[in-house]
Backbone atoms as SQL, in Angstrom:
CREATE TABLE atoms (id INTEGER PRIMARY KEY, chain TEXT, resi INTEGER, resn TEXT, atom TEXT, x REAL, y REAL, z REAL);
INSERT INTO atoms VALUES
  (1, 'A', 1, 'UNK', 'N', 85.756, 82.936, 91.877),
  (2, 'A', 1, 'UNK', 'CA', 84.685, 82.948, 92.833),
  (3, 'A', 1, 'UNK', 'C', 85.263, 82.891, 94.245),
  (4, 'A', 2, 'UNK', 'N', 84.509, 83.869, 95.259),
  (5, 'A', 2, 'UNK', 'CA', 84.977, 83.915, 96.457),
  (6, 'A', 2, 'UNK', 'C', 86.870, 84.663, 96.433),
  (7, 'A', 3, 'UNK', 'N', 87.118, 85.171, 95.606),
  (8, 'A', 3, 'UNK', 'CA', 88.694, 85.501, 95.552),
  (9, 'A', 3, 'UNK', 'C', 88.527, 86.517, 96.230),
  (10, 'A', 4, 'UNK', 'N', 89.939, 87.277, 96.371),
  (11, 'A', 4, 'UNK', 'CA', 90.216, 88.586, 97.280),
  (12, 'A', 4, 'UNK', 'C', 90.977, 89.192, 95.825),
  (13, 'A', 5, 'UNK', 'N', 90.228, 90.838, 95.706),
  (14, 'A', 5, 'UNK', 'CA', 90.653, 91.468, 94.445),
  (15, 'A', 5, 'UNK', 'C', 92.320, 92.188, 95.204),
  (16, 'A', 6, 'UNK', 'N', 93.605, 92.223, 95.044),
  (17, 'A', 6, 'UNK', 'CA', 94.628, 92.767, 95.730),
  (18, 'A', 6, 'UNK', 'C', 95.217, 94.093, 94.854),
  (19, 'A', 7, 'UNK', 'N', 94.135, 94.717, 93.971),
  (20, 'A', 7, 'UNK', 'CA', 94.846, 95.452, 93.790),
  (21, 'A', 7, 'UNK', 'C', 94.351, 95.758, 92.100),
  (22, 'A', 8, 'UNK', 'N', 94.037, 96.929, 91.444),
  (23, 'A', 8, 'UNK', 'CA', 93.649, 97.663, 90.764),
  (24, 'A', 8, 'UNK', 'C', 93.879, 98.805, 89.809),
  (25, 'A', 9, 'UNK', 'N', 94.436, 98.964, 89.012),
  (26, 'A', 9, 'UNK', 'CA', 94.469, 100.152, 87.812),
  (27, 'A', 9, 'UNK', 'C', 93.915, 100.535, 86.518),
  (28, 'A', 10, 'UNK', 'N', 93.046, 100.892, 87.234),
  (29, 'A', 10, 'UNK', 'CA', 91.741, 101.851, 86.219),
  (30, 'A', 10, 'UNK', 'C', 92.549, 102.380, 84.880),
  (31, 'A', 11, 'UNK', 'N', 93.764, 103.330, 85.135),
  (32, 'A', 11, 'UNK', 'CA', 93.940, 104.358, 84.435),
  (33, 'A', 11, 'UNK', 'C', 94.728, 103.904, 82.858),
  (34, 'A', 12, 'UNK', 'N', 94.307, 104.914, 82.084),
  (35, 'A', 12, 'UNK', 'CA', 95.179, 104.005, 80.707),
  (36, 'A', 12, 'UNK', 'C', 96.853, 105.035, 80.800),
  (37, 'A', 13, 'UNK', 'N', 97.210, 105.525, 82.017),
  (38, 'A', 13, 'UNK', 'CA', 98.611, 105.830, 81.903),
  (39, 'A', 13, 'UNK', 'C', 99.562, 104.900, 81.981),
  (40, 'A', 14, 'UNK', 'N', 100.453, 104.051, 80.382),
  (41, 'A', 14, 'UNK', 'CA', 100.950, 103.173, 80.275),
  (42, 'A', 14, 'UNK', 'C', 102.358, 103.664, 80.751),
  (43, 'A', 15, 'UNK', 'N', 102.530, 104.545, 81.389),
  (44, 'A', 15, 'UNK', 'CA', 104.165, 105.212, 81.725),
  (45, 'A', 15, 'UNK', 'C', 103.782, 104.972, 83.426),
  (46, 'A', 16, 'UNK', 'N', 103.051, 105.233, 84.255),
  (47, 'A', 16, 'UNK', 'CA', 102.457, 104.698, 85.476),
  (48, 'A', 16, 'UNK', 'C', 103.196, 103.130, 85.960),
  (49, 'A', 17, 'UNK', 'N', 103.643, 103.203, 86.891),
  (50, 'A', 17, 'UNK', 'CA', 104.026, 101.909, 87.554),
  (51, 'A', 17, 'UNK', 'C', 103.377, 101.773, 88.542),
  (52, 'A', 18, 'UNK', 'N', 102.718, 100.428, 88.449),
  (53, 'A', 18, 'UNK', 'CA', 101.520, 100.315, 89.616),
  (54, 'A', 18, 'UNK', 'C', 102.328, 99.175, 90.311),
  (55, 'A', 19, 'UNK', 'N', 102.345, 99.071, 91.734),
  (56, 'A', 19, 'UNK', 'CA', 102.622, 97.936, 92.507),
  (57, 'A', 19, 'UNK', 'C', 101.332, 97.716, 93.465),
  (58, 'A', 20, 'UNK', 'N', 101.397, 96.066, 93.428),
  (59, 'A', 20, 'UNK', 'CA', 100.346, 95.571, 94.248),
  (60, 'A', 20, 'UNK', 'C', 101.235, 94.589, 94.890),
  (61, 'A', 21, 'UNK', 'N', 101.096, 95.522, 96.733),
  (62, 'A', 21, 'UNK', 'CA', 101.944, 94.228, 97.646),
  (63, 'A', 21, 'UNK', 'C', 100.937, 93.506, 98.921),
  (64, 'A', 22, 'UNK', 'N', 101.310, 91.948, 98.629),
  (65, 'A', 22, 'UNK', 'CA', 100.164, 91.235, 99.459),
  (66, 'A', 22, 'UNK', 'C', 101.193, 90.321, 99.754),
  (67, 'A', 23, 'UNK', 'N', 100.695, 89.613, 101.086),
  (68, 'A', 23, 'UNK', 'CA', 101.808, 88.723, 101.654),
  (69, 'A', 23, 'UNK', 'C', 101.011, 87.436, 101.566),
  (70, 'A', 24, 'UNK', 'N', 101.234, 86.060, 101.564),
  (71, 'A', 24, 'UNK', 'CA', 100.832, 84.827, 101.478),
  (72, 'A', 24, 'UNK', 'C', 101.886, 83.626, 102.307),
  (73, 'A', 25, 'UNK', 'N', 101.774, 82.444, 102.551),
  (74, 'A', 25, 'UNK', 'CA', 102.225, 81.955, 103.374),
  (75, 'A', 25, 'UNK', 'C', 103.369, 81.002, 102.763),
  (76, 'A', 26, 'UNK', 'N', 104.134, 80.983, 102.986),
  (77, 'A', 26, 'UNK', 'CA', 105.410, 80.445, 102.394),
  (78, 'A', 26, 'UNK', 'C', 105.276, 78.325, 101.964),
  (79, 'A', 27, 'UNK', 'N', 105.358, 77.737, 101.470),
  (80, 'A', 27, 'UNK', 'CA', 104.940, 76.792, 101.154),
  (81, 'A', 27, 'UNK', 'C', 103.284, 76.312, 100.562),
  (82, 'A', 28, 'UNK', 'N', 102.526, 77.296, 100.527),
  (83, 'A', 28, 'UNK', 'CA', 101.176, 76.960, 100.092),
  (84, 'A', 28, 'UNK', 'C', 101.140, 77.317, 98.557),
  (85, 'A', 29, 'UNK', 'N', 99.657, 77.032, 97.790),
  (86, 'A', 29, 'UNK', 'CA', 99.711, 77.011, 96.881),
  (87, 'A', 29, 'UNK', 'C', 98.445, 77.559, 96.104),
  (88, 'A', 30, 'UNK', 'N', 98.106, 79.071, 95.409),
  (89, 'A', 30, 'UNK', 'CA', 97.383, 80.102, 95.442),
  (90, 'A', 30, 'UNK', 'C', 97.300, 80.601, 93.822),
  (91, 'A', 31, 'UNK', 'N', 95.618, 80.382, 93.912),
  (92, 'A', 31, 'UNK', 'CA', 95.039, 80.474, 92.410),
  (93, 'A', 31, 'UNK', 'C', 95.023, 82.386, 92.056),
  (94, 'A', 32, 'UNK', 'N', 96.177, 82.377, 91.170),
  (95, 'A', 32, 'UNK', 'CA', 96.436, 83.702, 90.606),
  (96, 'A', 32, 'UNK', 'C', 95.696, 84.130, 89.426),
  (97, 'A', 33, 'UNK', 'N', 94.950, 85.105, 89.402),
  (98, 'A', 33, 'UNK', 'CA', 94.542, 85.455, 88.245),
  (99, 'A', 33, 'UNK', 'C', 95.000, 86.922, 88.046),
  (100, 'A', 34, 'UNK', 'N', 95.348, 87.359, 86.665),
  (101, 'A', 34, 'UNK', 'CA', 95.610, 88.669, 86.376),
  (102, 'A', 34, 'UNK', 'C', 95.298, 89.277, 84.992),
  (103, 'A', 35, 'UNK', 'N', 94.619, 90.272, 84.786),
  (104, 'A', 35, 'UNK', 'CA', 93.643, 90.723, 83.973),
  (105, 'A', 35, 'UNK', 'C', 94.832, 92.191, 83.790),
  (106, 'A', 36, 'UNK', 'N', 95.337, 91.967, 82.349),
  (107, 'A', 36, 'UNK', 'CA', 95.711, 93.153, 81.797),
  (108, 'A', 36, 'UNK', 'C', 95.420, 93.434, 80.476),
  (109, 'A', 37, 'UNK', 'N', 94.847, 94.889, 79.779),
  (110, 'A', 37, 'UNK', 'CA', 94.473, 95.245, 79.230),
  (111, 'A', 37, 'UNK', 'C', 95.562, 96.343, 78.214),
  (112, 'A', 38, 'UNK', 'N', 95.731, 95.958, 77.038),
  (113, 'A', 38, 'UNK', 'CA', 96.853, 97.223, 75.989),
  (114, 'A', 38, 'UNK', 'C', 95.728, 97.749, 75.450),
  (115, 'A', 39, 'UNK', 'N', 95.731, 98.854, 75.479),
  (116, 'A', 39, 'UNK', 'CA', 94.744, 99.353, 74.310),
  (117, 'A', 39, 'UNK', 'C', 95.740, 100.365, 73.126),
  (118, 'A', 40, 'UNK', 'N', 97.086, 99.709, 73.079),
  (119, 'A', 40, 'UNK', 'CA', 97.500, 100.570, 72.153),
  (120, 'A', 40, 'UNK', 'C', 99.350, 100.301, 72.402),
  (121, 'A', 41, 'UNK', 'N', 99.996, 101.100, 71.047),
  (122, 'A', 41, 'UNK', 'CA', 101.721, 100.744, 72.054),
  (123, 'A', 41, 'UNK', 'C', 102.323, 99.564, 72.810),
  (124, 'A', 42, 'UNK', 'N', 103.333, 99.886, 73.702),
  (125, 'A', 42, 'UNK', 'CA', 103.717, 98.790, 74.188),
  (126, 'A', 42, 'UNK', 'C', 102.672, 98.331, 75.562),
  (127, 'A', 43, 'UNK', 'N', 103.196, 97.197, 75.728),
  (128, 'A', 43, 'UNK', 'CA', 102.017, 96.178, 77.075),
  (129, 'A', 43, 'UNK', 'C', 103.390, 95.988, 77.746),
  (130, 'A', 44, 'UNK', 'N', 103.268, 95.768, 79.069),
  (131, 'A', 44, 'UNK', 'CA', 104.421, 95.436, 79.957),
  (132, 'A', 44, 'UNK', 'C', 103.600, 94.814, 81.223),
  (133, 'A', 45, 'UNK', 'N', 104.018, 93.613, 81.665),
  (134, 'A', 45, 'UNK', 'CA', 103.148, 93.205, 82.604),
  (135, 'A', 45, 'UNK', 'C', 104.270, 92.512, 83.135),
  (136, 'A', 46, 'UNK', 'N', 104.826, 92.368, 84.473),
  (137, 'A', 46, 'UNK', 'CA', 105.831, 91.768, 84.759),
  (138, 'A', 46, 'UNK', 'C', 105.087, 91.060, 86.952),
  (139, 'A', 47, 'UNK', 'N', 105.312, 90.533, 87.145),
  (140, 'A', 47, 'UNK', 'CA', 104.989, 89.397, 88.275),
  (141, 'A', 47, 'UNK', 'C', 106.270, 88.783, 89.189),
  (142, 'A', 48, 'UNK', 'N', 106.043, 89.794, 90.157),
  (143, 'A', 48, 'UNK', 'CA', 107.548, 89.855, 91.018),
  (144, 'A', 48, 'UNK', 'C', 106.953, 89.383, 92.593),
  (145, 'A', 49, 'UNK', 'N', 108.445, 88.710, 92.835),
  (146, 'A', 49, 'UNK', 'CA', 108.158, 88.640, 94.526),
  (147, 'A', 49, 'UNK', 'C', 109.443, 88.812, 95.516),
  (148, 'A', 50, 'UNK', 'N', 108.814, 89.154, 96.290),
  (149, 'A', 50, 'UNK', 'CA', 109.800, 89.599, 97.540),
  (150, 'A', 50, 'UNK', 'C', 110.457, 88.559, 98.406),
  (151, 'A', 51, 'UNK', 'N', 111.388, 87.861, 97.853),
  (152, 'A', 51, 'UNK', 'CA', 111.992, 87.164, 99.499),
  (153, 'A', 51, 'UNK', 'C', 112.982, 87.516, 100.330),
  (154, 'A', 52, 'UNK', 'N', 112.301, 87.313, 101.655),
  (155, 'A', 52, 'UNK', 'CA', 113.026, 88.004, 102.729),
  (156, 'A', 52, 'UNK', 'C', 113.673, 86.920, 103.391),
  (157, 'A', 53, 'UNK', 'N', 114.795, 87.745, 103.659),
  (158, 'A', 53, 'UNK', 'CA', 115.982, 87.123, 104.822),
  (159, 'A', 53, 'UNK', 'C', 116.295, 87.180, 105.714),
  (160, 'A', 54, 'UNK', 'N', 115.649, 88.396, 106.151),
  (161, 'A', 54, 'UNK', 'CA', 115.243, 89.405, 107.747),
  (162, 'A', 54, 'UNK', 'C', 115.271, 90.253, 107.530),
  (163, 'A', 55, 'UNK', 'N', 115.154, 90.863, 108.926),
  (164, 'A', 55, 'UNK', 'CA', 114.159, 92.316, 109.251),
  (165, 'A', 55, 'UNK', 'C', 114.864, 92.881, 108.027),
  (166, 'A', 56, 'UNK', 'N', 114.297, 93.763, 107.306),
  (167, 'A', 56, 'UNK', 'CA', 114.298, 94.671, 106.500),
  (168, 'A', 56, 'UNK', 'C', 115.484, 94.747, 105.110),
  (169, 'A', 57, 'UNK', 'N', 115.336, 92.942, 104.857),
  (170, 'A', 57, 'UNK', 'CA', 116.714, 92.211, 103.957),
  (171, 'A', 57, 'UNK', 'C', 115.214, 91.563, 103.035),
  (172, 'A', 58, 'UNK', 'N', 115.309, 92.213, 102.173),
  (173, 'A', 58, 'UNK', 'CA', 114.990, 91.196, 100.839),
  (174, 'A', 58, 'UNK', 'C', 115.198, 91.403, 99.161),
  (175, 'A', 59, 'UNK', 'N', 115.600, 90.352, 98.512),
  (176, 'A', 59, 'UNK', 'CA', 115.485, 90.459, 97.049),
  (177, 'A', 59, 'UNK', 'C', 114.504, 90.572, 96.301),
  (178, 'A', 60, 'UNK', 'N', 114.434, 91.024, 95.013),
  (179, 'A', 60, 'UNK', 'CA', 113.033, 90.692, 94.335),
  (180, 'A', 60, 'UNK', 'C', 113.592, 90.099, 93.000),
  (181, 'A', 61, 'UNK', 'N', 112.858, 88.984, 92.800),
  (182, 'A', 61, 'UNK', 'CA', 113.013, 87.974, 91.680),
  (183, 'A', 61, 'UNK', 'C', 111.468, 87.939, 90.674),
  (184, 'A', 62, 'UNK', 'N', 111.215, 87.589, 89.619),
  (185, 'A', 62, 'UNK', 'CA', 110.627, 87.632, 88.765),
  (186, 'A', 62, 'UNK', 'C', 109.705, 86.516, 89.247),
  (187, 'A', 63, 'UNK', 'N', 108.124, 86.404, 89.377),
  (188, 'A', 63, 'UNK', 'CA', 107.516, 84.730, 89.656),
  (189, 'A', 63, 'UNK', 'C', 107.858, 83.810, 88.550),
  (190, 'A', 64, 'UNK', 'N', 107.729, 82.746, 89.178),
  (191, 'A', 64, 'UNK', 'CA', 108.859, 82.065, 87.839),
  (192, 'A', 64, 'UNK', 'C', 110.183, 81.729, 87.754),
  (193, 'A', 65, 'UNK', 'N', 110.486, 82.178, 88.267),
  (194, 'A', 65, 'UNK', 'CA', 112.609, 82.452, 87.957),
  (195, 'A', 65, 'UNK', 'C', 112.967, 81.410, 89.358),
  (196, 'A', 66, 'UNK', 'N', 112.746, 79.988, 89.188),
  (197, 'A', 66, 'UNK', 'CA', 112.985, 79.253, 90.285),
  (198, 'A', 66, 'UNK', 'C', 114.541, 78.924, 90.352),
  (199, 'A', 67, 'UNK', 'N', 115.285, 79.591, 89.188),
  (200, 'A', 67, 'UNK', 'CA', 116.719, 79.336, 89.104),
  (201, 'A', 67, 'UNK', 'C', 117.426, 80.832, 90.190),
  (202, 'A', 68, 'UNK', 'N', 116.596, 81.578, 90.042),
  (203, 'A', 68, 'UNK', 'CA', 117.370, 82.552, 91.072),
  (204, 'A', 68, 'UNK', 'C', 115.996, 82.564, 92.514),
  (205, 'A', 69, 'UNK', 'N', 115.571, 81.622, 92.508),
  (206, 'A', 69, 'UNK', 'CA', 114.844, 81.317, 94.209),
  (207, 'A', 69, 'UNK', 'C', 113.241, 82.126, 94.009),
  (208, 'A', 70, 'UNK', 'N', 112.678, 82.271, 92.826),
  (209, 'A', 70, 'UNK', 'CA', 111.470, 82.398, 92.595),
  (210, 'A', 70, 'UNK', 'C', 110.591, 81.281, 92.620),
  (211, 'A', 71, 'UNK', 'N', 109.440, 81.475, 93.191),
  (212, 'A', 71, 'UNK', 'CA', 108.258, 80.374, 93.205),
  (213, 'A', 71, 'UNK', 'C', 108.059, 79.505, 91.724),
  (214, 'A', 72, 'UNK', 'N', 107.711, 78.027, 91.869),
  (215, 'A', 72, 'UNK', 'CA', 106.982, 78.007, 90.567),
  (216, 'A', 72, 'UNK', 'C', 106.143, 78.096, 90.174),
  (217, 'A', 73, 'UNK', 'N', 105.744, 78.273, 88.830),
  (218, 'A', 73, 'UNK', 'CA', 104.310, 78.782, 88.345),
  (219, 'A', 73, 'UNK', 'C', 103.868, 77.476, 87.565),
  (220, 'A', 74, 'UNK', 'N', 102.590, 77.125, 87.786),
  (221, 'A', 74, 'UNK', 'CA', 102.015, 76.068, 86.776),
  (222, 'A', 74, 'UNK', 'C', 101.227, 76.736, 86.183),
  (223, 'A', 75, 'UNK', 'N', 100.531, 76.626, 85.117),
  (224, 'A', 75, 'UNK', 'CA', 99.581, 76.882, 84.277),
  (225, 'A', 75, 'UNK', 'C', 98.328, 75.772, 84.010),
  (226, 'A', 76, 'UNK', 'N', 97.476, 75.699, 83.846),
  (227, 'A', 76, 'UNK', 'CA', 96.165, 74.648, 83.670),
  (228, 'A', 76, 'UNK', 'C', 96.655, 74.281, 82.131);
């Protein structure tokens, strides 16, 4: 309720790589929801983030992966 939708894929092309990039504020703490659908074959759903080091310097780590400088994730 009241969320911001960041991002969308209708299509059932499971070979399609969809990226959804949104920026958020570094120390806060943000109710994620993500809705994926297999209707068949393999499912691949993977939850990445960007940290930057400057202008136009960043890694991407897996959410989760707080051993290589990824956020942590709680679950309810």
């Amino acid at each position: 309720m009241g969320g911001v939708l960041v991002g969308s894929n209708d299509s059932w092309d499971s070979h399609v790589r969809s990226q959804f990039v949104f920026q958020v504020e570094q120390g806060s703490d943000y109710a994620l929801n993500v809705r994926c659908f297999e209707g068949g074959g393999g499912a691949q759903l993977e939850l990445q983030e960007l940290l930057f080091s400057g202008p136009g310097t960043y890694k991407t780590v897996l959410l989760g992966d707080v051993v290589n400088g990824g956020s942590a994730v709680f679950a309810p």
